[in-house]
N, C-alpha and C positions, 0 to 999 in steps of 0.2 A: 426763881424757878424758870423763869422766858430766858434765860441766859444760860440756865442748862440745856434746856429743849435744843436751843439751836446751835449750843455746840455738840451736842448729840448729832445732829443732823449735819451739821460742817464736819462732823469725823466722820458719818453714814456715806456722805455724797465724795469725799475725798477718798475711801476704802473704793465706792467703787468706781470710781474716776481709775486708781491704780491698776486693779482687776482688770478691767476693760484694755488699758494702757499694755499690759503682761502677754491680754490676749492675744492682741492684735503683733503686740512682738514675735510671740511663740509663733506665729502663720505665716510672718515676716521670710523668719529663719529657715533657711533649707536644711534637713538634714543629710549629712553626708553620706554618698553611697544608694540615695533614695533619690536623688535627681532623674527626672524621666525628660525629654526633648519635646516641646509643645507637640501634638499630633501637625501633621503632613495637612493643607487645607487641600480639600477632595477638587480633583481637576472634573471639570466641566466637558461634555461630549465634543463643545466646541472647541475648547482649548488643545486638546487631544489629538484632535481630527486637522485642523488646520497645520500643527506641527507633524503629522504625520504625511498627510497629502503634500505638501509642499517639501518633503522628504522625499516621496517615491516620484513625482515629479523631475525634482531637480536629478534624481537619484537616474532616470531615463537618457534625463538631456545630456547627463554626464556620460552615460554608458559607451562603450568601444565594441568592439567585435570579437573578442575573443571569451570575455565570459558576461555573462547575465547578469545585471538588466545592460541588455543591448540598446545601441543608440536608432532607435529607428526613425524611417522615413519612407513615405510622410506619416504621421498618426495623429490623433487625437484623443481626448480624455472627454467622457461624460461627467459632468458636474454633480451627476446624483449619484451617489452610494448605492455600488450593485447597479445602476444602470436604470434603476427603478423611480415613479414618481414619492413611493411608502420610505424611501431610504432603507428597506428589507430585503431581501432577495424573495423573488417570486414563488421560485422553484429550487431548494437549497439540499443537492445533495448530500453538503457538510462533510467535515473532516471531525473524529472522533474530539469531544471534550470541546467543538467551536458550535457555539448558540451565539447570532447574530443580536439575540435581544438579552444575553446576561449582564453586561457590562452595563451597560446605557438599557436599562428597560423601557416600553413604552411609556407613555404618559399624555395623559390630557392635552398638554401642552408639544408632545410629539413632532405635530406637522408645522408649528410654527420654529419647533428649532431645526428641524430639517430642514427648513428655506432657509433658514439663515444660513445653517449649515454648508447651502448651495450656494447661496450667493458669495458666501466668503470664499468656496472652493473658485469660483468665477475670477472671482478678483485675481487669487494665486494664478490661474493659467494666463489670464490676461499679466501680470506682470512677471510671467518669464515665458512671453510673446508664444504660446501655445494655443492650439488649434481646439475650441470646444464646439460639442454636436453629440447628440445621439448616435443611435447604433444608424449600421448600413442593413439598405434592403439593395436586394440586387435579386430581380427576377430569375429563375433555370442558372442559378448559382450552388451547387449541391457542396457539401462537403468532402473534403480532398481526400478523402479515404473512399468515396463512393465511387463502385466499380461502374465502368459503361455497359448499358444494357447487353443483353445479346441480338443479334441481327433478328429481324423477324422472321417466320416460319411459314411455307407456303410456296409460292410459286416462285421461280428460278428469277424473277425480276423481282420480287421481293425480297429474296436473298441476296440478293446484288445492292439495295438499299443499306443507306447508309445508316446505322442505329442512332437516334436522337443523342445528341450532346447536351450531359447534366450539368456541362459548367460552359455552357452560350452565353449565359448572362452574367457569368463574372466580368470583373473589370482587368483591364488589360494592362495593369502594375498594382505592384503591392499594397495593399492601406490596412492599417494597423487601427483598433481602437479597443478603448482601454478604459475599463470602470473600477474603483476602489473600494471596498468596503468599508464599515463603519470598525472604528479600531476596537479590539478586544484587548482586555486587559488579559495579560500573561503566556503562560506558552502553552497550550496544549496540549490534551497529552498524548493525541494522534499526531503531534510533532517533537516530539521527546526523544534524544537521543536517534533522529535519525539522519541521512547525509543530503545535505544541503547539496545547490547547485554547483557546490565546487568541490560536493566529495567528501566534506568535513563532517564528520559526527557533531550536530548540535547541540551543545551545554552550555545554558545561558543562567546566572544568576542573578539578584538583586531585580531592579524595577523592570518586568519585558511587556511590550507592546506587539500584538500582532494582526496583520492586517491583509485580507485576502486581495489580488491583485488579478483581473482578468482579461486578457491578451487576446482577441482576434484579430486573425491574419488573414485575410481573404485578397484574392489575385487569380490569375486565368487558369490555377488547376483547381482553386475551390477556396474551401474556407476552412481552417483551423484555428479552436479554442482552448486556449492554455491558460491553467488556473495556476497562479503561482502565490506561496506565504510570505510576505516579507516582516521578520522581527525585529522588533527596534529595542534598544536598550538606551538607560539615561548614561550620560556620562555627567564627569565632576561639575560640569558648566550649567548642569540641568536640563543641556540639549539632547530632543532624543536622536540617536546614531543608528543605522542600518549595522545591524550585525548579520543577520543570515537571508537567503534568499534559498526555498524547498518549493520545486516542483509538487502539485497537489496531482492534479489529473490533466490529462488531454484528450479532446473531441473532437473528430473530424468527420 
């Protein structure tokens, strides 16, 4: 009877010893035509950002005279996103379909990857010998669209006065600086099909990167600020690549 029981059980344990065996095959096996490519692992705000600054960066140094981004001098880059301590823009008049906080939302932990975020941007200027600092103050420095008053009114020696100069306190050669935004995933769609700084109609497919870029030029006629888009696309290597550069707005 004890010699049935357990071969009972030696045939129980062996049935599902095989079962098991079958299962684990069948899970094994890909079925044809049902193959999907493991997902993409999600890139980091840091990761992003560092290949993207040290793009529009290098993307400056490299620049010539004839089209945009121009090589300028002297200038400098503010190490914070937007120019700001929040890494947000303070005051963001925006371009259609661009939210500074969609991509990268805030988070608890926010201000500490913004320093990091800073200090990594530091290191990039520092190794391709660029000049970092904040924005310029420059006292009775007006913007270069601002007309001069008119002469004042009143007596003939007062009229003969000479009307206050709004651009006294600018500086007496050109200085340029330059703050980067936090990179946005994709393209916009207040920049969709339109002509970039060299006239091209924009159409960009697969992985795009876009990143607001902002240029102050201040000199002895005043100060002008120029907001420019620059779109990065991946190529085969997984580097991301400048594909377009679109004037946004200009402030003087």
């Amino acid at each position: 009877m004890r010699m049935k029981i357990n071969r009972r059980l030696s045939l129980a344990i062996l049935g599902w010893s095989f079962c098991l065996v079958v299962i684990a095959a069948c899970r094994s096996i890909s079925i044809p035509g049902r193959n999907e490519p493991p997902p993409e692992p999600e890139l980091t705000l840091i990761q992003v950002d560092s290949q993207v600054f040290a793009a529009v960066v290098r993307g400056q140094l490299d620049g010539g005279d004839d089209d945009y981004p121009y090589h300028l001098e002297p200038f400098r880059y503010d190490s914070r996103p937007y120019g700001t301590n929040s890494g947000y823009p303070e005051v963001f008049a925006g371009v259609e379909g661009i939210d500074p906080t969609l991509s990268f939302p805030r988070t608890s932990q926010s201000e500490s990857e913004i320093g990091y975020l800073v200090r990594t941007r530091k290191r990039i200027l520092q190794a391709n010998g660029v000049r970092e600092g904040g924005p310029p103050s420059y006292s009775q420095c007006a913007g270069a669209g601002v007309p001069a008053p008119p002469p004042p009114r009143g007596r003939s020696s007062a009229r003969r006065s000479k009307p206050p100069d709004v651009h006294a306190g600018c500086p007496k050669a050109p200085e340029y600086y330059l703050t980067v935004g936090l990179p946005i995933r994709g393209q916009p769609p207040g920049l969709q099909n339109v002509r970039d700084t060299r006239g091209d109609r924009v159409r960009l497919d697969g992985e795009v990167w876009t990143v607001l870029v902002d240029e102050t030029l201040t000199g002895p006629a005043g100060w002008k600020r120029s907001q420019y888009a620059w779109l990065f696309t991946r190529d085969r290597s997984g580097r991301l690549e400048l594909a377009n550069t679109i004037l946004v707005g200009v402030v003087q």
